[in-house]
DOTI-731869 format. One record per residue (C-alpha): residue number from 1; residue in one letter; x, y, z. Coordinates in pm, whole numbers, plus 50000, padded with zeros to 5 digits. Last residue first. Layout:
BEGIN
NUM:A:X:Y:Z
...
//
This chain:
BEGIN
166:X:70965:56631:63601
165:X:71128:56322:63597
164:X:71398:56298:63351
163:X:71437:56246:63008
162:X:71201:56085:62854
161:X:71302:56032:62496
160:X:71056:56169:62188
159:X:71132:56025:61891
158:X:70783:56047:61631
157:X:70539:55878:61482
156:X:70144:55989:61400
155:X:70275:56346:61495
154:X:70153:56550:61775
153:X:69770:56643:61818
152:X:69546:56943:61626
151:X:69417:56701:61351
150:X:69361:56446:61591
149:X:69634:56166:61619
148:X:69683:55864:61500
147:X:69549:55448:61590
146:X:69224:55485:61826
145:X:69136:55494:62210
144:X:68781:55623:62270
143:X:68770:55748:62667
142:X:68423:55724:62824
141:X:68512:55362:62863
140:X:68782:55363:63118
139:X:69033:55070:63109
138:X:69255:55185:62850
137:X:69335:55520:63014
136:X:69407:55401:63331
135:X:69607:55081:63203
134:X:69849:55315:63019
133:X:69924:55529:63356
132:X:69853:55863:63505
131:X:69501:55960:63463
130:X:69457:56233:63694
129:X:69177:56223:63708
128:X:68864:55939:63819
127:X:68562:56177:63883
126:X:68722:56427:63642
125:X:68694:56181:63355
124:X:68337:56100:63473
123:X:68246:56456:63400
122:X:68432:56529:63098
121:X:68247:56193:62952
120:X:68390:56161:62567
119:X:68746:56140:62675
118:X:68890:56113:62345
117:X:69215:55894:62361
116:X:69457:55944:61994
115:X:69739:55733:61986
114:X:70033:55804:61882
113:X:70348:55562:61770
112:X:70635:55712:61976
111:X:71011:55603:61963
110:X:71063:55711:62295
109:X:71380:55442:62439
108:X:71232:55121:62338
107:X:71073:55095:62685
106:X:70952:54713:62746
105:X:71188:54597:63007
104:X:71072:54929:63214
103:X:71377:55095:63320
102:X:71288:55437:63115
101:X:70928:55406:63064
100:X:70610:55242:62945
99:X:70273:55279:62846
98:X:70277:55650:62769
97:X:70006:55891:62902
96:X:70001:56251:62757
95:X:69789:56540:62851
94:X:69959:56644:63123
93:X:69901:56802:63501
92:X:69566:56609:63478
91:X:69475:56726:63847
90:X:69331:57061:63654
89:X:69004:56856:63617
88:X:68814:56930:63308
87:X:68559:57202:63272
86:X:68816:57460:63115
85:X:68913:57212:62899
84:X:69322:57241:62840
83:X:69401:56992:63036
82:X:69265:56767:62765
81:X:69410:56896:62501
80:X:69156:57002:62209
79:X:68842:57009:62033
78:X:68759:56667:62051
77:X:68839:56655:62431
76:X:69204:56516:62418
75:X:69387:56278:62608
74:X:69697:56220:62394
73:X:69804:55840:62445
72:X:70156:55715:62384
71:X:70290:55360:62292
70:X:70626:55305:62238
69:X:70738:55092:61959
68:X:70992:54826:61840
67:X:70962:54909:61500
66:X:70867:55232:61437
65:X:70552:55363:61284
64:X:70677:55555:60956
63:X:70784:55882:60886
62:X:70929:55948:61173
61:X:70910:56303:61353
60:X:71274:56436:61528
59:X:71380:56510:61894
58:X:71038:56616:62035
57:X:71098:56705:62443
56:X:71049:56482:62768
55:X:71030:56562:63115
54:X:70845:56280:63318
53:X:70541:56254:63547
52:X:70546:55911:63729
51:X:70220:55682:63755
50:X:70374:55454:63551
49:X:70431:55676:63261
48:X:70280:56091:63263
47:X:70406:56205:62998
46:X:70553:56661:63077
45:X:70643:56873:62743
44:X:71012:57067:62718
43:X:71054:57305:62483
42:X:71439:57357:62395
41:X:71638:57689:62372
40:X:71898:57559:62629
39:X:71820:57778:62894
38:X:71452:57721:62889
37:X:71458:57419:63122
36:X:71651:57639:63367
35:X:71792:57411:63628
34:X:71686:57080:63856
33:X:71553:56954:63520
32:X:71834:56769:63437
31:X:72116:56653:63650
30:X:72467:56523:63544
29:X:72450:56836:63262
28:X:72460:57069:63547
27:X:72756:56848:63727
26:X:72958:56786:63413
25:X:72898:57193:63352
24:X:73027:57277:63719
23:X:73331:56991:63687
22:X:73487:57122:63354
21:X:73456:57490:63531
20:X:73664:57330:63819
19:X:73889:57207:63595
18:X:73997:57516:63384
17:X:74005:57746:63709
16:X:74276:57493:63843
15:X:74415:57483:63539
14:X:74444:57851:63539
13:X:74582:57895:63897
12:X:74872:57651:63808
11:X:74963:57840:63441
10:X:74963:58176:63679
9:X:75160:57999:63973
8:X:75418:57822:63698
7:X:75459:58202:63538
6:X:75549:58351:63840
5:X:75295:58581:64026
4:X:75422:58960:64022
3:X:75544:59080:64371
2:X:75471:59018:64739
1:X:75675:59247:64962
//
């Protein structure tokens, strides 16, 4: 006949159930974006950086551009995001196109200074989307690249890490 579990086998099962929770959430937190995004109450946006789309959310807006910098570009019609436009390619999976990225020497970790890239030829942006690098959007002259942000884009400055590939 089996009877009661001792104390030591109750206190032993425990820890063991103790640990192996301690191990699930390492695990889960070890790898974002393989789980519910939307779990954690957070919005998560997609920048495309070296040809690579990446995860990213807003962490805080600056009041001032930040020293070191990273440089972000919000494609944008005039009236709105770019992959928004009905008449744009859907290829351009995000509007966003930083110049640099986690393990780039350059990448100050996503402390954002915004700049605003009007694609001013829908047509010839579709011939040539998705845009998926810095050098892509610079290089194209239907898009005008200036300092800020539209009056319906992101912040002027803000801390946005990249964290993970999406």
């Amino acid at each position: 006949m089996i009877g009661p579990p001792t104390r030591r086998q109750v206190l032993r099962y425990g820890a063991a159930l103790g640990v192996g929770g301690v191990a699930l959430t390492t695990s889960a937190a070890a790898n974002p974006g393989k789980g519910d995004e939307k779990g954690n109450g957070k919005t998560f946006g997609r920048v495309y950086a070296n040809d690579v789309l990446w995860r990213t959310n807003v962490v805080k807006t600056l009041d001032e551009r930040p020293d070191p910098e990273d440089k972000i570009y919000f494609l944008h019609d005039g009236g709105g995001r770019i992959d928004e436009n009905a008449d744009a390619s859907d290829d351009q999976a995000s509007p966003f196109v930083s110049e640099s990225a986690p393990g780039d020497q350059d990448w100050n970790g996503g402390k954002w200074t915004h700049f605003s890239a009007e694609v001013t030829d829908v047509d010839a942006f579709n011939d040539d989307a998705p845009l998926t690098n810095a050098d892509a959007v610079l290089d194209k002259d239907y898009i005008e690249v200036t300092l800020g942000r539209p009056g319906f884009g992101p912040p002027d400055f803000f801390v946005c890490p990249l964290n993970g590939r999406a």
